[in-house]
GULUMGU-607423 format. One line per 10 residues: number of its first residue (from 1); for each residue x, y, z of N, C-alpha, C. Coordinates in nm, 2 decimals. Example, Ala and Ser with C-alpha at 12.3 -4.5 7.8 and 13.67 -1.06 7.14 Angstrom:
2
1	1.32/-0.57/0.78/1.23/-0.45/0.78/1.32/-0.33/0.78; 1.28/-0.22/0.71/1.37/-0.11/0.71/1.29/0.00/0.79
//
This chain:
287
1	0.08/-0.12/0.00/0.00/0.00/0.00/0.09/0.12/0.00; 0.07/0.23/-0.06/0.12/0.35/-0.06/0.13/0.45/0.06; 0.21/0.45/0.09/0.24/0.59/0.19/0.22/0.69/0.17; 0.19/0.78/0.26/0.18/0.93/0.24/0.25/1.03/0.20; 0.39/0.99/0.21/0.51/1.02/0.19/0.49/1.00/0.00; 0.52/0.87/-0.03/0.53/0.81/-0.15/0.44/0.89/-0.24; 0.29/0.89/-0.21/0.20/0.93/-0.24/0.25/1.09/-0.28; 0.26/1.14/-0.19/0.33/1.34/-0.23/0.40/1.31/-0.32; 0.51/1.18/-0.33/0.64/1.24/-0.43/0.58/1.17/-0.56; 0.52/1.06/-0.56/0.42/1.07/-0.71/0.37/1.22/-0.72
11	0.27/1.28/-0.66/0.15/1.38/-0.73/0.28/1.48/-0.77; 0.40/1.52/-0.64/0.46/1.59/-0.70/0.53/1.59/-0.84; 0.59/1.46/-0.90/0.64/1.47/-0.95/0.57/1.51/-1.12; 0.43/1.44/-1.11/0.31/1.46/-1.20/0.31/1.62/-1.21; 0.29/1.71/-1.11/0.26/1.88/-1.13/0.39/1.94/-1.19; 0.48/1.89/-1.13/0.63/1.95/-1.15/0.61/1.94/-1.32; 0.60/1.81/-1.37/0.64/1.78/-1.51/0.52/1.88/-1.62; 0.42/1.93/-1.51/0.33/1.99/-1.64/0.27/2.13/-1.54; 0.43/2.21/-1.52/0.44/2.35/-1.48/0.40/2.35/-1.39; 0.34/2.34/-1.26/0.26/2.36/-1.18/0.36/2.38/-1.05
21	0.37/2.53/-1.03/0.46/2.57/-0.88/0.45/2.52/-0.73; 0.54/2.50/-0.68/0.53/2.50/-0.53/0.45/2.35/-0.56; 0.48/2.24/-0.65/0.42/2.15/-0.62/0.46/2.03/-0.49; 0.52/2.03/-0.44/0.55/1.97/-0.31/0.43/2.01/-0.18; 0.45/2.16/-0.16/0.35/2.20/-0.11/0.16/2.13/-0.17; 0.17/2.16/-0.30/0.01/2.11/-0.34/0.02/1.99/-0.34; 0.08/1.92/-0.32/0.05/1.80/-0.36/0.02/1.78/-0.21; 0.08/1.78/-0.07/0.07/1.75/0.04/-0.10/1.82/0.05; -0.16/1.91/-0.03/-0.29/1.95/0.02/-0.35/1.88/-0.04; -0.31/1.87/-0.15/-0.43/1.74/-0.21/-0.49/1.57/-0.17
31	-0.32/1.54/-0.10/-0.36/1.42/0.01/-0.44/1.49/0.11; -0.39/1.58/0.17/-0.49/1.61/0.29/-0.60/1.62/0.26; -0.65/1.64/0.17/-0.83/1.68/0.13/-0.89/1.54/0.06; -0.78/1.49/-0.04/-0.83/1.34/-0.04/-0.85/1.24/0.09; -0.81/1.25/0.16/-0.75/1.14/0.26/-0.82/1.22/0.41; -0.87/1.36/0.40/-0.96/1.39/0.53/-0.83/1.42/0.64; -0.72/1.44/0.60/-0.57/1.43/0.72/-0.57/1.63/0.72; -0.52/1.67/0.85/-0.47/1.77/0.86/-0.33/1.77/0.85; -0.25/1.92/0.86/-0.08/1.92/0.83/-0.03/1.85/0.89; -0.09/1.85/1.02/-0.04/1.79/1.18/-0.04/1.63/1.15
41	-0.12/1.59/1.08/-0.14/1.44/1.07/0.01/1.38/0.98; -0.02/1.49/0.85/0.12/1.43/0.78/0.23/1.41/0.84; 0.22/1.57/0.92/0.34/1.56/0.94/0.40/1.44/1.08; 0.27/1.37/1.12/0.32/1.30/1.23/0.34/1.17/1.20; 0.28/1.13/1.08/0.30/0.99/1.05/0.31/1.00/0.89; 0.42/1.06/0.86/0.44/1.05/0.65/0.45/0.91/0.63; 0.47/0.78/0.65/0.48/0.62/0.63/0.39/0.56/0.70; 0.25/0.64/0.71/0.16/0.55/0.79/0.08/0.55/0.58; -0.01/0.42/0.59/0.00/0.40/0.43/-0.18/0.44/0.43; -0.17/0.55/0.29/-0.28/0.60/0.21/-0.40/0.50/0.17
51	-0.52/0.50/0.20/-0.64/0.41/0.20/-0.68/0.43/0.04; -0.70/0.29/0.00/-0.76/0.30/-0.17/-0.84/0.39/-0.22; -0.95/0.43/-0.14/-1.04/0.51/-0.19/-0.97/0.65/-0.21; -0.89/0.66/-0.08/-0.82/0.81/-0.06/-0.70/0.84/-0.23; -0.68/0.73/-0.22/-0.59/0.74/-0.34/-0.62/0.76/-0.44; -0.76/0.67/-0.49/-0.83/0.73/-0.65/-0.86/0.91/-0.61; -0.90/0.92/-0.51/-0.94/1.07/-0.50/-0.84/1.13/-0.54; -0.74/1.12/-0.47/-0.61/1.19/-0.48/-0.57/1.22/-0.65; -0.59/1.07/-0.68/-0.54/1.09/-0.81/-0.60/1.14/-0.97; -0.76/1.15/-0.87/-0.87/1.20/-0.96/-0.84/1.36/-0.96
61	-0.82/1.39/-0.85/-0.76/1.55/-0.83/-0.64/1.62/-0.88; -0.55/1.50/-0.86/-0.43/1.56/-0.96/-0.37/1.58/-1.06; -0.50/1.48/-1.14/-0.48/1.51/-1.29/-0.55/1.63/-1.32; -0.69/1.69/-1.22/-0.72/1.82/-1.27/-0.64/1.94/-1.19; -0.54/1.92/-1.14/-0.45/2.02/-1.09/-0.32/2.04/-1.22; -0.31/1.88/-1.25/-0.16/1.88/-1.37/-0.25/1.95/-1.47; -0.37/1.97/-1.49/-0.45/2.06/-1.63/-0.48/2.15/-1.60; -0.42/2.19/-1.48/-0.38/2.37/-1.43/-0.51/2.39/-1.38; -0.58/2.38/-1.37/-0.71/2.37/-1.26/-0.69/2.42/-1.11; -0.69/2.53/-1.08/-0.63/2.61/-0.95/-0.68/2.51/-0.86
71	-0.60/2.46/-0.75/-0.58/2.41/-0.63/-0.74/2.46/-0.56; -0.75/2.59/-0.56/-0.86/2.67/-0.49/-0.97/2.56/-0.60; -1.03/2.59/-0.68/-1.15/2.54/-0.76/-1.15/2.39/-0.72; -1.00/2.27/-0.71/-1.05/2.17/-0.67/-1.10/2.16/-0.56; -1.03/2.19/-0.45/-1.11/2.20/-0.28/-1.21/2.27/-0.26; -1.28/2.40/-0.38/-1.39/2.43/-0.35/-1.41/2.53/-0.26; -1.26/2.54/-0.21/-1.25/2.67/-0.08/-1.11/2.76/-0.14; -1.17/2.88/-0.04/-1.07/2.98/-0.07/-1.01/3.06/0.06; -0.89/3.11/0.12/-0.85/3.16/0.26/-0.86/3.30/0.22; -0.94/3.42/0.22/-0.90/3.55/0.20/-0.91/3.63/0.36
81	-0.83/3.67/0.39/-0.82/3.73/0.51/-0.87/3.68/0.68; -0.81/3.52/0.60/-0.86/3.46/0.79/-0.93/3.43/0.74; -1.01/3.41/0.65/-1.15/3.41/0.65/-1.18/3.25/0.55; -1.27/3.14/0.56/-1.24/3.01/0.47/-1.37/3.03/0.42; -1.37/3.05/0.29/-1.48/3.08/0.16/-1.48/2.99/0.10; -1.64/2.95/0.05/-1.68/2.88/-0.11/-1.64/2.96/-0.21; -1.60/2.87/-0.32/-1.62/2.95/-0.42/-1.65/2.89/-0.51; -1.71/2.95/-0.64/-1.75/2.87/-0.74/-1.76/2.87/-0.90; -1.79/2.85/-0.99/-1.76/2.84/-1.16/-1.73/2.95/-1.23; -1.91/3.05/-1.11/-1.92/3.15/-1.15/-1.88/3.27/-1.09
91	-1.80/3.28/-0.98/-1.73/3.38/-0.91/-1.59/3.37/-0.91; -1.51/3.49/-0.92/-1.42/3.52/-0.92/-1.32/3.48/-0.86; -1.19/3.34/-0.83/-1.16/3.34/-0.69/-1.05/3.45/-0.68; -1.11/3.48/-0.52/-1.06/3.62/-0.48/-0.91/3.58/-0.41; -0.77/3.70/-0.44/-0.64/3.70/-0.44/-0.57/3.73/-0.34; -0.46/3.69/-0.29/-0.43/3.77/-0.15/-0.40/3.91/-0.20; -0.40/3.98/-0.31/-0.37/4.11/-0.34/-0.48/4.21/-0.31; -0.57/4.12/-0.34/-0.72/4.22/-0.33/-0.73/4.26/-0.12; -0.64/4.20/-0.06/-0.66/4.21/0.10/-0.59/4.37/0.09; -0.50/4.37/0.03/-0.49/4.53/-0.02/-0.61/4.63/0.01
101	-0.74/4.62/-0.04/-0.81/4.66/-0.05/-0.90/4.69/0.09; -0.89/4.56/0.13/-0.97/4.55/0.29/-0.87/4.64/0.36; -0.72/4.59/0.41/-0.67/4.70/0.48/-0.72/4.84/0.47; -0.71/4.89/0.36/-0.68/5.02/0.30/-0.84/5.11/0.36; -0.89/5.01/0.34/-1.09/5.07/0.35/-1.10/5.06/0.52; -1.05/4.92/0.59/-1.03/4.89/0.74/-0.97/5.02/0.81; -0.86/5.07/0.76/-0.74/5.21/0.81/-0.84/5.32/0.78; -0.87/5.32/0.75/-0.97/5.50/0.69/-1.08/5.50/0.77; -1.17/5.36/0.81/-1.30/5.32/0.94/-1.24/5.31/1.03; -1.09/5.31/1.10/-1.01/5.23/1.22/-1.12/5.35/1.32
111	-1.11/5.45/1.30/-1.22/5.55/1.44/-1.35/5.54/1.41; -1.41/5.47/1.33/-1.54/5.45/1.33/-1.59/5.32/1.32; -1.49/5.24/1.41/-1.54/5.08/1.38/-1.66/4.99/1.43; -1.72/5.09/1.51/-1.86/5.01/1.61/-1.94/5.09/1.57; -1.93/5.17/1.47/-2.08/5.28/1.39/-2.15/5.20/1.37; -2.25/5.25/1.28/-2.34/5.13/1.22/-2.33/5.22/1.07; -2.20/5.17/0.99/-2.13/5.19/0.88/-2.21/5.12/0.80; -2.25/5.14/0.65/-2.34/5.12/0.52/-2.21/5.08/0.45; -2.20/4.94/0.43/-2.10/4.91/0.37/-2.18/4.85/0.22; -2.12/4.88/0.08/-2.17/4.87/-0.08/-2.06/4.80/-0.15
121	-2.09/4.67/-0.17/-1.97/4.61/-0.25/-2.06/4.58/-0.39; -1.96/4.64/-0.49/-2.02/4.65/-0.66/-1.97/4.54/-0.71; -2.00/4.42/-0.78/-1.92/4.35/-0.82/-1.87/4.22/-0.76; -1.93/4.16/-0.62/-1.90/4.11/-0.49/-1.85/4.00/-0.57; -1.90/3.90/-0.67/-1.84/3.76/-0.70/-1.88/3.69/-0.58; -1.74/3.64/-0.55/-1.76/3.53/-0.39/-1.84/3.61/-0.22; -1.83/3.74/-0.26/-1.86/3.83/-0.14/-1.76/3.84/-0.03; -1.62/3.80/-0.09/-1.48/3.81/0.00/-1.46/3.95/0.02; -1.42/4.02/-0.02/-1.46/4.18/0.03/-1.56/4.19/0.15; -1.69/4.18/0.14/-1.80/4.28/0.18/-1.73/4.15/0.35
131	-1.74/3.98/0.33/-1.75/3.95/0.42/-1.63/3.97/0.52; -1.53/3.98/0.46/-1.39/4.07/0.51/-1.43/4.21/0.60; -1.49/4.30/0.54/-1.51/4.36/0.60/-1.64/4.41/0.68; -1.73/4.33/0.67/-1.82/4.34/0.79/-1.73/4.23/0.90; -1.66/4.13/0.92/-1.61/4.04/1.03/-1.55/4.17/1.08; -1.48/4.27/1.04/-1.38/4.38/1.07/-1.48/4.47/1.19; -1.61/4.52/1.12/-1.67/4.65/1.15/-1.79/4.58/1.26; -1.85/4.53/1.37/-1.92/4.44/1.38/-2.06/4.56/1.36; -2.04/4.69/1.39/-2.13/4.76/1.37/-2.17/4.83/1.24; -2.12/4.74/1.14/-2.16/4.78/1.01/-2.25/4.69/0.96
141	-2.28/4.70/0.85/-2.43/4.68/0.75/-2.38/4.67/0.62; -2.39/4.57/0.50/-2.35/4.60/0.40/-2.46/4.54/0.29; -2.43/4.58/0.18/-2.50/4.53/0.05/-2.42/4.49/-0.07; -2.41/4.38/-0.14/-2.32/4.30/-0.18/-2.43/4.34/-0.37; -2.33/4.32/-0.47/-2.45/4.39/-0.58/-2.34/4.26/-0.68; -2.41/4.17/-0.77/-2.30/4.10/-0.88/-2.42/4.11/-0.99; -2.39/4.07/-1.13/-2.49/4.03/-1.23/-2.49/3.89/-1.25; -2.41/3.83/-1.21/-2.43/3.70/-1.21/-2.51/3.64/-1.09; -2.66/3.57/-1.13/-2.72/3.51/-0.97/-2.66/3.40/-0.91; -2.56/3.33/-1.01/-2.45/3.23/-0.94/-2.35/3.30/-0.85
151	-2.29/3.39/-0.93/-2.20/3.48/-0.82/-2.28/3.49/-0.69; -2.39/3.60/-0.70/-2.49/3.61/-0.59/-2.51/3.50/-0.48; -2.52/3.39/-0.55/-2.58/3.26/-0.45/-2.45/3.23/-0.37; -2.34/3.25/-0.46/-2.19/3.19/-0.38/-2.18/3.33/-0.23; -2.20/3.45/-0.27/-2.16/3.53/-0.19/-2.29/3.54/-0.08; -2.34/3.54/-0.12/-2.47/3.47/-0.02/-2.46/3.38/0.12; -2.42/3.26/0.04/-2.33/3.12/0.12/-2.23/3.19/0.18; -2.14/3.26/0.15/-2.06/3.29/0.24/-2.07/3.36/0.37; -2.17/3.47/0.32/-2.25/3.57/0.44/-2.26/3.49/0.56; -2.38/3.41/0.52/-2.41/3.32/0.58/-2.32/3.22/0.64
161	-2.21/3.20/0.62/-2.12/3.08/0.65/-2.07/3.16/0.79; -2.05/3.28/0.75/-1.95/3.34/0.86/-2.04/3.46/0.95; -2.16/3.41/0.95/-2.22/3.43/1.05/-2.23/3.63/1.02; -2.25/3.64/0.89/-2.27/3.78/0.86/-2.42/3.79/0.76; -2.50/3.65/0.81/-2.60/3.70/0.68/-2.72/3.76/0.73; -2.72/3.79/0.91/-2.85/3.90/0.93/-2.81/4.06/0.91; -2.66/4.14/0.88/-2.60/4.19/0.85/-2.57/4.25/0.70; -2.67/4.14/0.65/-2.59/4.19/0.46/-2.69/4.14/0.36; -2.72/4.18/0.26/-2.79/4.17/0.16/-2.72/4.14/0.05; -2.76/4.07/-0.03/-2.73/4.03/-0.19/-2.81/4.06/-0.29
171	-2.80/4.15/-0.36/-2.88/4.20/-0.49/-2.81/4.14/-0.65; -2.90/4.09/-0.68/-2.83/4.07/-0.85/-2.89/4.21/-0.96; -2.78/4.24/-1.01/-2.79/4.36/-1.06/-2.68/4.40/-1.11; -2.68/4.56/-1.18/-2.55/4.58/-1.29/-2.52/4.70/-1.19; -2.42/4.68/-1.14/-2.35/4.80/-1.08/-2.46/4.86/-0.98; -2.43/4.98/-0.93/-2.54/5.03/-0.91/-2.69/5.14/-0.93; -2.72/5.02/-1.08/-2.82/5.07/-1.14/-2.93/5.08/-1.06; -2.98/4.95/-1.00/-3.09/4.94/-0.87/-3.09/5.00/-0.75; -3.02/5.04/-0.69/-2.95/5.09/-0.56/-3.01/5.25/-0.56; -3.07/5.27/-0.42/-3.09/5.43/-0.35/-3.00/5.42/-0.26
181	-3.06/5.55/-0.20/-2.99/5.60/-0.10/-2.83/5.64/-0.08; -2.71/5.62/0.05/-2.63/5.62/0.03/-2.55/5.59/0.11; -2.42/5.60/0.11/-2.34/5.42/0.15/-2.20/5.55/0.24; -2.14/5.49/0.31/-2.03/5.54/0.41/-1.94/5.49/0.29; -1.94/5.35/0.28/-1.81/5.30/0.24/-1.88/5.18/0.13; -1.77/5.21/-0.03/-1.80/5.18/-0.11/-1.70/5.09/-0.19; -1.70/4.97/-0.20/-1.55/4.87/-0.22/-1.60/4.83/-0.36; -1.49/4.80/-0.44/-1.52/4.71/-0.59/-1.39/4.62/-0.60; -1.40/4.56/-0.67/-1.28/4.48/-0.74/-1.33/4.45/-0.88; -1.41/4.55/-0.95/-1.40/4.51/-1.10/-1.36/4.42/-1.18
191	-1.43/4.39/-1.30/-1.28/4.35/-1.44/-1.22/4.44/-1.48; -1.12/4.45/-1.50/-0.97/4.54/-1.55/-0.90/4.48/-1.62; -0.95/4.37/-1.66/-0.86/4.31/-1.79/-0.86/4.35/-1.96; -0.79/4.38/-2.03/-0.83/4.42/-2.19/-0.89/4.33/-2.24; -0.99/4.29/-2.33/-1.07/4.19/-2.41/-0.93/4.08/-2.43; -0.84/4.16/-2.56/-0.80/4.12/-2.62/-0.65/4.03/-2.53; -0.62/4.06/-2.39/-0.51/4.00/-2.30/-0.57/3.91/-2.23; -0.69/3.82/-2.27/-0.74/3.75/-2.16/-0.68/3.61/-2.23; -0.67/3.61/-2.33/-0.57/3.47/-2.43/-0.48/3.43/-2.37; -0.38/3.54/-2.30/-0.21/3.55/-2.28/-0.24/3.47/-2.11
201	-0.36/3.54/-2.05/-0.32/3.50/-1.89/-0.25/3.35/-1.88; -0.23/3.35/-1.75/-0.21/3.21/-1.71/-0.31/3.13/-1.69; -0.31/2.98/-1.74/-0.41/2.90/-1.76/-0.47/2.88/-1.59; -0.43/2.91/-1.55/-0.51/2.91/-1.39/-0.67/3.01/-1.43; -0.62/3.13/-1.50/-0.70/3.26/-1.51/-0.77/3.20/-1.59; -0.69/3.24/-1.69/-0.76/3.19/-1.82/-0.89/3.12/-1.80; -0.89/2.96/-1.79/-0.92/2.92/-1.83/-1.10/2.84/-1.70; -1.05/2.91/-1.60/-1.07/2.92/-1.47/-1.20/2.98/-1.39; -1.13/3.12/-1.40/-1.23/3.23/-1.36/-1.31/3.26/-1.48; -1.40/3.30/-1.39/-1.50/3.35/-1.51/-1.47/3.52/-1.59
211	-1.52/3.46/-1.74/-1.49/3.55/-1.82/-1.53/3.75/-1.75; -1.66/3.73/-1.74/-1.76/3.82/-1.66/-1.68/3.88/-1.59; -1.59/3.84/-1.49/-1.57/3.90/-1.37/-1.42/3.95/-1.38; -1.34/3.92/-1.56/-1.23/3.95/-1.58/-1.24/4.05/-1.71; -1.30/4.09/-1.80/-1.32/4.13/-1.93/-1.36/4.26/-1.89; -1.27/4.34/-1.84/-1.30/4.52/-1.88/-1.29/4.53/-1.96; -1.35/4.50/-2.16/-1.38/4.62/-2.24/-1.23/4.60/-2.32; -1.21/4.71/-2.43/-1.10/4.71/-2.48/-1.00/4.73/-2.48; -1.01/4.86/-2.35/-0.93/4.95/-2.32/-0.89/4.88/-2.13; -1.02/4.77/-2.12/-0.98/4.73/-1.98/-1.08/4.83/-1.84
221	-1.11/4.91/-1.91/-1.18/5.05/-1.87/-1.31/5.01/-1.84; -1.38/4.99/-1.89/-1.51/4.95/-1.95/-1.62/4.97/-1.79; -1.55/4.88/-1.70/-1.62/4.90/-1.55/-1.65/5.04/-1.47; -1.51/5.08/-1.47/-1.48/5.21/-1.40/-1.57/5.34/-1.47; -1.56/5.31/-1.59/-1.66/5.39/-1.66/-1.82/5.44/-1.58; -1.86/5.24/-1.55/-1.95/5.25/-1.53/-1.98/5.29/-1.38; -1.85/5.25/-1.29/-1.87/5.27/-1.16/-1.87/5.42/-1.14; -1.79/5.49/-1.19/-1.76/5.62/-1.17/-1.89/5.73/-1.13; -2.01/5.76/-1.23/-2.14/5.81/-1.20/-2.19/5.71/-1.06; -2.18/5.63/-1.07/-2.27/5.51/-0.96/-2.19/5.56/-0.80
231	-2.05/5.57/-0.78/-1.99/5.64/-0.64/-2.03/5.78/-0.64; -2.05/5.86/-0.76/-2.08/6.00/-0.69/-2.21/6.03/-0.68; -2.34/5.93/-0.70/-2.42/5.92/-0.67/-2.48/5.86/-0.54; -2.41/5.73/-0.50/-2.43/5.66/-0.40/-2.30/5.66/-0.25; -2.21/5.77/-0.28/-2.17/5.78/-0.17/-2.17/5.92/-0.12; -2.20/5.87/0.01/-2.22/5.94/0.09/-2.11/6.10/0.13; -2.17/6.24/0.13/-2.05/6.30/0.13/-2.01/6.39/0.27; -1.88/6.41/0.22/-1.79/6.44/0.31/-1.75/6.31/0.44; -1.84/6.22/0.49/-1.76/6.14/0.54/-1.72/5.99/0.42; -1.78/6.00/0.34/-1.80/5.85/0.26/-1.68/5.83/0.18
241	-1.61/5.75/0.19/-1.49/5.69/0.10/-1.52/5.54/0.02; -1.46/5.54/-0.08/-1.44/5.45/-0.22/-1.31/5.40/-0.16; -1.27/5.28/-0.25/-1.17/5.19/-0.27/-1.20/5.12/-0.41; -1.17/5.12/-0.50/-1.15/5.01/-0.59/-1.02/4.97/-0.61; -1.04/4.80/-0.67/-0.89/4.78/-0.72/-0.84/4.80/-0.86; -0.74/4.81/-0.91/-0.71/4.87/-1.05/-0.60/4.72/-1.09; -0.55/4.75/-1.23/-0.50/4.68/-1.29/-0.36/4.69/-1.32; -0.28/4.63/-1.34/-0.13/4.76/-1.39/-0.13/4.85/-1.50; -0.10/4.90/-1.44/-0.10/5.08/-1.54/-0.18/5.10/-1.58; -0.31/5.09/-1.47/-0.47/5.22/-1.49/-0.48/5.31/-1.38
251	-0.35/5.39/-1.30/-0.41/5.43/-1.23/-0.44/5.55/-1.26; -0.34/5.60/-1.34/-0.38/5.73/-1.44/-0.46/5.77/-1.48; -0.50/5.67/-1.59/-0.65/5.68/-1.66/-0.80/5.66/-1.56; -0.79/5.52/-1.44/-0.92/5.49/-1.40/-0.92/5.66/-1.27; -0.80/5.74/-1.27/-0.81/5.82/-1.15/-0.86/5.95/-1.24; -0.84/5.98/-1.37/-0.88/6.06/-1.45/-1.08/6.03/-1.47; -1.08/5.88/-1.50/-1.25/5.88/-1.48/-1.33/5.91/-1.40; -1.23/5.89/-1.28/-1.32/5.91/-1.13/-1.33/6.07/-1.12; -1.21/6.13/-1.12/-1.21/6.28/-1.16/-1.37/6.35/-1.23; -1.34/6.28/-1.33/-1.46/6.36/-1.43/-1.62/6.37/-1.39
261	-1.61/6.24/-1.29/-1.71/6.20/-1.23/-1.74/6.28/-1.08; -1.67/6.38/-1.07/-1.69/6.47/-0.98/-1.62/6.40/-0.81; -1.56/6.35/-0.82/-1.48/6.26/-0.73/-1.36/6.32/-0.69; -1.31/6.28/-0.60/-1.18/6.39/-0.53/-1.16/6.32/-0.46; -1.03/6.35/-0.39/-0.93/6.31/-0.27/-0.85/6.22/-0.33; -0.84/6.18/-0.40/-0.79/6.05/-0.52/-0.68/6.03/-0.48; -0.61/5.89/-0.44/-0.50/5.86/-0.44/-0.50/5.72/-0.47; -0.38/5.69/-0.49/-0.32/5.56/-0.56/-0.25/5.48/-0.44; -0.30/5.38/-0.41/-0.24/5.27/-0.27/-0.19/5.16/-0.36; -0.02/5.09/-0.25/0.02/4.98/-0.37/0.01/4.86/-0.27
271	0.01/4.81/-0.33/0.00/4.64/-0.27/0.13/4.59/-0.21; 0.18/4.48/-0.11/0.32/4.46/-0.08/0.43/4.43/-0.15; 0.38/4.44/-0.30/0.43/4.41/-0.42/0.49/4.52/-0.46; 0.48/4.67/-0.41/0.48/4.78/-0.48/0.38/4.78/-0.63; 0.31/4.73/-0.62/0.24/4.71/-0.73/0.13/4.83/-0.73; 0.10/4.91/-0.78/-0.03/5.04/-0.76/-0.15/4.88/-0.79; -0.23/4.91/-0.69/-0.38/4.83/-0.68/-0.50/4.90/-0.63; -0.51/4.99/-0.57/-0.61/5.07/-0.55/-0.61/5.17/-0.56; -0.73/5.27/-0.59/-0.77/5.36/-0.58/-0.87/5.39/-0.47; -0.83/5.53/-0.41/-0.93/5.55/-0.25/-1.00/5.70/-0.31
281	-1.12/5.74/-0.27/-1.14/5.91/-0.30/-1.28/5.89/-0.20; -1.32/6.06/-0.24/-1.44/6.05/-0.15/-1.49/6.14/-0.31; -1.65/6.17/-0.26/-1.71/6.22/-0.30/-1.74/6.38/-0.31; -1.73/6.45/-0.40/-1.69/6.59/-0.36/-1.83/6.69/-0.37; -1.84/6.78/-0.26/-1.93/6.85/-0.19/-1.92/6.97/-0.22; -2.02/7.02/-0.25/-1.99/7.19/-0.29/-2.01/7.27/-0.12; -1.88/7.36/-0.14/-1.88/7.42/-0.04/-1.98/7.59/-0.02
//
């Protein structure tokens, strides 16, 4: 019978041979999820031997991992900020770069964290954002907005998973075309991809995420366009702050749309990458 040990250095050697990084590491999660073992288990008995059934699983999974099939889509779950999410066909899975984003919105509410803050996520996909940050704010309130009602249902489940769904709403809908009133704090993670560079990504992307939730348009623009009237109407002014995430090298252009859109305070936040990834502003008020 196969060991657990043995077992990793097969799957490994299968990912290695058809690109797939850090395969030593995946392969050890793919036993653990075939086989029901935590880290602690491996690591306490790697020569205790792998059960038949655990093994077809194993090996049913690693052939859709060696076809580049993100680790996250086979186990079904995703880690964004502490936090353990569903995710699914039709949502986006969300990045540790996008935590970028929660900090950045987290730091600007750090003195108003027990308000009862109107939190507006455009775009939610999995609802990693909005649920990120209501766990943060316990005295906030949020509204989650996707056009996909698969997205919706995923970000839904999540609300609900983490004990935020008397707390939050889900609307299916395009931006915020349906939406009154007005919001403290306003988060997106758009598509910002160009039509024509969705070919090039990495087959993780590519072939993976959904089109919907990657396809900004020609110019990549196409969202911000739309978001831009939708925050200077729905947020709130003089206290209300935006965050969205951007793409490389849109900060110029998506900080010029927001501009036109009567938006202000605008700056550009970079990720631990030095990477520019968001945009922050508020809403501008005639004095």
């Amino acid at each position: 019978m196969t060991t657990r040990d043995e077992a990793v250095a097969d799957i490994r050697r299968l990912l290695e041979a058809n690109g797939v990084e850090n395969a030593t590491r995946e392969a050890r999660l793919l036993l653990c999820a075939a086989a029901g073992l935590t880290a602690a288990d491996f690591i306490r008995d790697p020569e205790a031997p792998v059960d038949p059934d655990a093994m077809l699983r194993l090996r049913a999974m690693a052939v859709r991992r060696a076809a580049r099939e993100p680790l996250s889509r086979i186990l079904g779950r995703r880690e964004f900020w502490s936090l353990d999410l569903a995710i699914g066909p039709a949502a986006l899975d969300p990045r540790a770069d996008t935590e970028t984003l929660v900090a950045a919105a987290l730091a600007a509410f750090a003195g108003r964290r027990r308000e009862a803050v109107r939190v507006l996520d455009l775009g939610t996909g999995s609802g990693a954002i909005l649920c990120a940050l209501l766990t943060e704010l316990p005295g906030a309130s949020g509204v989650a907005v996707d056009l996909s009602p698969q997205a919706a249902a995923v970000a839904r489940a999540n609300l609900t998973a983490c004990g935020l769904g008397d707390r939050a709403r889900v609307i299916v809908g395009s931006w915020g075309d349906a939406l009154g009133g007005q919001y403290d704090l306003i988060v997106s993670n758009p598509p910002y991809i160009a039509s024509a560079e969705i070919g090039g990504l990495e087959l993780e992307v590519r072939d993976h995420d959904p089109h919907l939730a990657l396809d900004g348009g020609a110019d990549g623009l196409d969202a911000y366009r739309a978001l831009a009237p939708a925050l200077a109407r729905l947020l709130a002014p003089r206290s209300g702050r935006f965050f969205v995430e951007i793409g490389a090298g849109q900060a110029a252009r998506v900080t010029a749309i927001l501009a036109a859109a009567g938006l202000e305070e605008l700056k550009t936040l970079s990720d631990l990458s030095d990477h520019e990834r968001v945009i922050a502003g508020a809403r501008a008020f005639p004095s």
